[in-house]
N, C-alpha and C positions, 0 to 999 in steps of 0.2 A: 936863552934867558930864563924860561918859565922850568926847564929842565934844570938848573943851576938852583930856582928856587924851591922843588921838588925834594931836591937831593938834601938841599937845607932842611927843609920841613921834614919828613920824615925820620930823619935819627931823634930832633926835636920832640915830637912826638912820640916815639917809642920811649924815650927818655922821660920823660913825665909821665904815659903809666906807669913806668916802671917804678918812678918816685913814688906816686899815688899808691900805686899796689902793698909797697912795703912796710909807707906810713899810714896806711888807714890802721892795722891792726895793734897800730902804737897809740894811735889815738883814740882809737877804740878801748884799751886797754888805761887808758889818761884819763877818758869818762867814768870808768868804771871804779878807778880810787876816785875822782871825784865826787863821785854817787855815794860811792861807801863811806868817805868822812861826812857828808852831810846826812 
């Protein structure tokens, strides 16, 4: 049971840093035209 929920969570998890990872410097990059029109 707790092994099945394991195997769950972790792809889960690798899978959202890897979201995170790729989209901060998109959104960092979103601030930075936003900075610069105002």
């Amino acid at each position: 049971m707790t092994m099945s929920i394991v195997f769950c969570e972790i792809p889960a998890v690798i899978l959202f840093l890897l979201l995170a990872h790729h989209s901060m410097p998109k959104g960092l990059a979103e601030n930075q035209r936003v900075i610069n029109m105002l």
